[in-house]
MARVO-332714 format. One record per residue (C-alpha): residue number from 1; residue in three letters; x, y, z. Coordinates in Angstrom, 3 decimals. Layout:
REM residues N
<NUM,'ALA',<X,Y,Z>>
...
***
This chain:
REM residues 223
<1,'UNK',<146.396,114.434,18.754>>
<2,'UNK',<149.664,113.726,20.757>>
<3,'UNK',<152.645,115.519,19.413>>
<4,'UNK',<153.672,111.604,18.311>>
<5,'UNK',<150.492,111.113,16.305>>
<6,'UNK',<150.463,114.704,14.793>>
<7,'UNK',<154.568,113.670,13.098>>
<8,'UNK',<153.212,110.278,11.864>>
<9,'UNK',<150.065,112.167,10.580>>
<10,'UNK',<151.956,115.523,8.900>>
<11,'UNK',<154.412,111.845,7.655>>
<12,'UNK',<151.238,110.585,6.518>>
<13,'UNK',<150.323,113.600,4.542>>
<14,'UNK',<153.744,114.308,2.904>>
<15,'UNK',<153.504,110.780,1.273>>
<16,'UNK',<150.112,111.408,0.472>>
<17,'UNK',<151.581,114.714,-1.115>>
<18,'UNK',<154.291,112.986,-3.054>>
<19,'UNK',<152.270,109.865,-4.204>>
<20,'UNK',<150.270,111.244,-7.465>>
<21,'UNK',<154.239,112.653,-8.724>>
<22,'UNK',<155.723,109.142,-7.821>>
<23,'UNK',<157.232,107.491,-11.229>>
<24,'UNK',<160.651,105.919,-12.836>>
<25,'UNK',<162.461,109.602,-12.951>>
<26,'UNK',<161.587,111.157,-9.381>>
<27,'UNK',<164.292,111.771,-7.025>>
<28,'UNK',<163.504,112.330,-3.692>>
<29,'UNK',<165.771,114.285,-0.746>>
<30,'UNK',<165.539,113.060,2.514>>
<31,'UNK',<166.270,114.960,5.688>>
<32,'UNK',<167.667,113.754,9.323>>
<33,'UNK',<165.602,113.333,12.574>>
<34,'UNK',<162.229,111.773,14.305>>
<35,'UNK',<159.883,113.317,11.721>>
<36,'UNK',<161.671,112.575,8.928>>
<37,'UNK',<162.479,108.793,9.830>>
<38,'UNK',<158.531,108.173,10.481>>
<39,'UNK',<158.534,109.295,6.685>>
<40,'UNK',<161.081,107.149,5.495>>
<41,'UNK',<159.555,104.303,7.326>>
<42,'UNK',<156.032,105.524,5.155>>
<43,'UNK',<158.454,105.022,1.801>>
<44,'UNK',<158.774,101.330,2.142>>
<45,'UNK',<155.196,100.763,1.159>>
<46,'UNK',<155.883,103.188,-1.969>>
<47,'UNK',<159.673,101.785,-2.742>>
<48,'UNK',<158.964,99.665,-5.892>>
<49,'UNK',<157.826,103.293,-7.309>>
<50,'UNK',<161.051,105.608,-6.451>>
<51,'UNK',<163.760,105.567,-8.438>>
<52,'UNK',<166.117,107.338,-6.369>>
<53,'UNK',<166.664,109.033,-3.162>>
<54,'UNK',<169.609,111.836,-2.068>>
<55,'UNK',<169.615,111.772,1.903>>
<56,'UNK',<170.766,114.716,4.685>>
<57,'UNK',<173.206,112.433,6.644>>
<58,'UNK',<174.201,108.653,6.930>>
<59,'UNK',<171.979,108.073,9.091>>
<60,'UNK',<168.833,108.765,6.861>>
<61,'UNK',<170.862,106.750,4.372>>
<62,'UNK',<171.570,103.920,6.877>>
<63,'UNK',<167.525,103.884,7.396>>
<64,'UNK',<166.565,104.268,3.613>>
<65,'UNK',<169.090,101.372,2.985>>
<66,'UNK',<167.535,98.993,5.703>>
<67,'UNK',<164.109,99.464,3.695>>
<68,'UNK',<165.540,98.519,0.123>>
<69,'UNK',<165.417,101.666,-1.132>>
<70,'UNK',<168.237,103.284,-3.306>>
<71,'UNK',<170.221,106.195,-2.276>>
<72,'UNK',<172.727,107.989,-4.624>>
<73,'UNK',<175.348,110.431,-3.953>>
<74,'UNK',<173.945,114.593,-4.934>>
<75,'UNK',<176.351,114.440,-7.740>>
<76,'UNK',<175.016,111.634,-9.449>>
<77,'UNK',<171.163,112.674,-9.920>>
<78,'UNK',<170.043,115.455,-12.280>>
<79,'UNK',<167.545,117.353,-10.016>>
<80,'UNK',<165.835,116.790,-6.787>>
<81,'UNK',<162.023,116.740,-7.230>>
<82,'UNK',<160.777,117.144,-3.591>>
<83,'UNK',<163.026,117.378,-0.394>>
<84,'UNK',<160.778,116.405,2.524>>
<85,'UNK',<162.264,117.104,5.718>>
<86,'UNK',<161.354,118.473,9.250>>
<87,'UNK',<162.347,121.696,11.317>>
<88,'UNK',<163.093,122.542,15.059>>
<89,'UNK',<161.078,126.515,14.428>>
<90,'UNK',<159.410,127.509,11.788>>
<91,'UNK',<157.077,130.914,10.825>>
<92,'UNK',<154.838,131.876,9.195>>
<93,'UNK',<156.798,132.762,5.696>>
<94,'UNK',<157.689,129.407,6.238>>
<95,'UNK',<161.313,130.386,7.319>>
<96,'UNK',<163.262,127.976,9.627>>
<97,'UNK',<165.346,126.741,12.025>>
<98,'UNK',<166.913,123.109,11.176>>
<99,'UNK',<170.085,121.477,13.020>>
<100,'UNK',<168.794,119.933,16.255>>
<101,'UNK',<170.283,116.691,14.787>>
<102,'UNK',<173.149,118.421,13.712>>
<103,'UNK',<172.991,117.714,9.811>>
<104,'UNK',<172.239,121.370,8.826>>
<105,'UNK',<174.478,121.593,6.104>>
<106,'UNK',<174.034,118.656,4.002>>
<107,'UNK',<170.083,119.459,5.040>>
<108,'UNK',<170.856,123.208,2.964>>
<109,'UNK',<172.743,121.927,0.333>>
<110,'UNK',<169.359,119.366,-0.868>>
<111,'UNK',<167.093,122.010,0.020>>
<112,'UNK',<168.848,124.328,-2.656>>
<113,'UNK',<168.795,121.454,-5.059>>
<114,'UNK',<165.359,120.835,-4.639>>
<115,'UNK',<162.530,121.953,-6.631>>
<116,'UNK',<159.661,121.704,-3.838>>
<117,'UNK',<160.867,121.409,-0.326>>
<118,'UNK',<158.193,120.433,2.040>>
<119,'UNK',<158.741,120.798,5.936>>
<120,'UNK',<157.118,118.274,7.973>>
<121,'UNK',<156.521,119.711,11.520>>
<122,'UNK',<154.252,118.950,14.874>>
<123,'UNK',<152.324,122.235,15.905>>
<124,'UNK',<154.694,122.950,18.549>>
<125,'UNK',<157.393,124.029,16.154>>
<126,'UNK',<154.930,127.576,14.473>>
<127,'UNK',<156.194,130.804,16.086>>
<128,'UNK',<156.054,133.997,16.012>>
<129,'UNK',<159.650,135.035,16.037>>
<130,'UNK',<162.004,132.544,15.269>>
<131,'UNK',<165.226,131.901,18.003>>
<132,'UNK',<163.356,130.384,20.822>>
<133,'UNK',<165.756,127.014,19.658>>
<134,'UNK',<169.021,127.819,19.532>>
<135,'UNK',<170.495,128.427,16.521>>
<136,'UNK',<172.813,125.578,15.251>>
<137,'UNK',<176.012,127.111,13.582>>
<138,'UNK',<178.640,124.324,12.165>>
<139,'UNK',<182.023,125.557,12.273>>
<140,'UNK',<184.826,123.909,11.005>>
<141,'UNK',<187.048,123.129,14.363>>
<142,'UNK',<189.886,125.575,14.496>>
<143,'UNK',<187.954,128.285,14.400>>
<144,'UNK',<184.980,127.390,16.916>>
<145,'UNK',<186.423,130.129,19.808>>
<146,'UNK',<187.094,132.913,17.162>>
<147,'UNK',<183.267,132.114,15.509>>
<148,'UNK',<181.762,132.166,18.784>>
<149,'UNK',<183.240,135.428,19.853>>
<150,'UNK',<181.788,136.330,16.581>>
<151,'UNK',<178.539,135.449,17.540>>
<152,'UNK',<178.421,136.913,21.011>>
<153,'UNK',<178.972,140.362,19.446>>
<154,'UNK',<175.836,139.392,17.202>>
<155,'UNK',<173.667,139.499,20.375>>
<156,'UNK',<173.835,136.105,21.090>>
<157,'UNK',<174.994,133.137,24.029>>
<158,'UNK',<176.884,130.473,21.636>>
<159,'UNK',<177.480,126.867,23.447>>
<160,'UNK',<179.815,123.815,22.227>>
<161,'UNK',<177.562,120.730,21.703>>
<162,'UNK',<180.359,118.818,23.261>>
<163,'UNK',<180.518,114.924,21.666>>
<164,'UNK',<179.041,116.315,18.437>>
<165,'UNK',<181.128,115.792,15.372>>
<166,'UNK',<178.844,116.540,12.090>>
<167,'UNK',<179.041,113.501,9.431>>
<168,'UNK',<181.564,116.629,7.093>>
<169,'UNK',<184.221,116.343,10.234>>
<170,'UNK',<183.173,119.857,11.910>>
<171,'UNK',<181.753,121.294,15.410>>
<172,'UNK',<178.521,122.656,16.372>>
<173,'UNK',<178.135,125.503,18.133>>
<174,'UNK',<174.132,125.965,19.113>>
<175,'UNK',<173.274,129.844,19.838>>
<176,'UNK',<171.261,130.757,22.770>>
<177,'UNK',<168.680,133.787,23.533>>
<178,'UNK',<169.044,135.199,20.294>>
<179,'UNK',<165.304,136.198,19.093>>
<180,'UNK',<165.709,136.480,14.896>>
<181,'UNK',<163.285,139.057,13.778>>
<182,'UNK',<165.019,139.530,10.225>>
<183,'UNK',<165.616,135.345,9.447>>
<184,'UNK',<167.658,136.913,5.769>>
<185,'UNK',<169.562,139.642,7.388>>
<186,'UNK',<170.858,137.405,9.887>>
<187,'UNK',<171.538,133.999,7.838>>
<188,'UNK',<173.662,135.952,5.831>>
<189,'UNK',<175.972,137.614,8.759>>
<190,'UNK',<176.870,134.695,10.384>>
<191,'UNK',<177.791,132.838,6.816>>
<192,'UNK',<180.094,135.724,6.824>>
<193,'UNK',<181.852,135.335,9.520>>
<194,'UNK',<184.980,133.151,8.868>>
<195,'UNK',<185.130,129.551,9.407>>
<196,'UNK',<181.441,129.408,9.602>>
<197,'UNK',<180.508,126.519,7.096>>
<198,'UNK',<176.630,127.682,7.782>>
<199,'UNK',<173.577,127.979,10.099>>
<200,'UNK',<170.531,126.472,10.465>>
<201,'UNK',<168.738,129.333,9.157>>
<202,'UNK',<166.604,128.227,6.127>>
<203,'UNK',<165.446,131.880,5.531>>
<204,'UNK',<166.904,132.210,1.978>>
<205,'UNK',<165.568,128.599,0.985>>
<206,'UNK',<162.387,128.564,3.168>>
<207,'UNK',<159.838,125.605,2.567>>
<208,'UNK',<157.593,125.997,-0.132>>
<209,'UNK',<154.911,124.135,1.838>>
<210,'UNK',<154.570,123.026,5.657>>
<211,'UNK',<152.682,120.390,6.560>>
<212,'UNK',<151.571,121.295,10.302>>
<213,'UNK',<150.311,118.647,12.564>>
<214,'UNK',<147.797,120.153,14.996>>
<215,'UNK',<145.463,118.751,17.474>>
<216,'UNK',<142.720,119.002,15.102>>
<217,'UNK',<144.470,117.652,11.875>>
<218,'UNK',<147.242,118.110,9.364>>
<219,'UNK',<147.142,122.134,7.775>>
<220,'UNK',<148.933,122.943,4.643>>
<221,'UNK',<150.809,126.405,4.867>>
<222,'UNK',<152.314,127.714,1.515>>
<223,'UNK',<154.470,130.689,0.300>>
***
């Protein structure tokens, strides 16, 4: 399979995951980019059977909406029952790196809601050691040159996505050849450093399953 067919077939899968669960009192999360919007386009045939959906930015929600299918706001729902969403790295303990499209934080905030979060990924995106992508770290604005100062001592090359403003008002700063051997260790030291909002480490909420699109099929990784 093309890296295409193997997102619409790990898209495929994750509804086929979700389907036996669907009734009147699920609430789904939905996260931001390619991957994910093949699966949102999958929910349309499903919508009479959701009752809800939380999404990762207002673009998912824009895309949800154009298929008739209700989004809420976090604080109106009770729990999140399965977060589906994709990932720019990912490893083997199922640790990632999310951000590419620049919705990391409202992407970390579902996947802490969630009770099952299920990554949705083309082959490409298993490694070994996670920091091949750079790192996304959103910043609120004032202090992007003091964070990325910051991040330089941490080992790393940081770079302003210029044009980028995340849908909470901040920056992005996206962290070059910076190999992440301990994913916990270093999710937590950059959330420490001041003005840092967070980072597109998902190392302290990994997935609970990753649906991996390979040449040869869809496999199902778990913790």
């Amino acid at each position: 399979m093309t890296q295409d067919e193997q997102k619409q077939a790990v898209a495929d899968a994750a509804l086929d995951y979700i389907r036996p669960h669907l009734d009147n009192n699920m609430v789904l999360g939905i996260g931001t980019g390619s991957t994910a919007n093949l699966f949102i386009d999958n929910l349309a045939a499903v919508k009479g059977q959701i009752n809800a959906t939380v999404a990762s930015s207002e673009a998912s929600v824009d895309r949800l909406r154009r298929h008739g299918i209700p989004v809420y706001d976090l604080n109106t729902v009770d729990q999140v029952d399965f977060y589906i969403d994709g990932a720019d790295e990912a490893n083997s303990a199922l640790q990632l790196i999310k951000g590419g499209g620049a919705a990391l934080t409202r992407e970390k905030i579902i996947a802490a809601v969630a009770r099952t979060f299920i990554c949705i990924a083309d082959g490409s995106k298993l490694v070994s050691t996670l920091g091949e992508f750079p790192l996304p770290v959103e910043v609120i604005p004032m202090a992007r040159s003091y964070v990325a100062r910051e991040l330089v001592k941490l080992g790393g090359d940081p770079v302003y996505r210029e044009g980028v403003i995340t849908d909470n008002g901040n920056v992005i700063l996206d962290v070059y050849h910076f190999p992440i051997p301990q994913p916990l260790e270093m999710e937590q030291r950059i959330n420490n450093i001041t003005g840092v909002v967070t980072n597109g480490l998902f190392a302290r909420r990994a997935a609970d399953v990753l649906l991996l699109g390979t040449r040869d099929g869809v496999q199902t990784l778990t913790r």
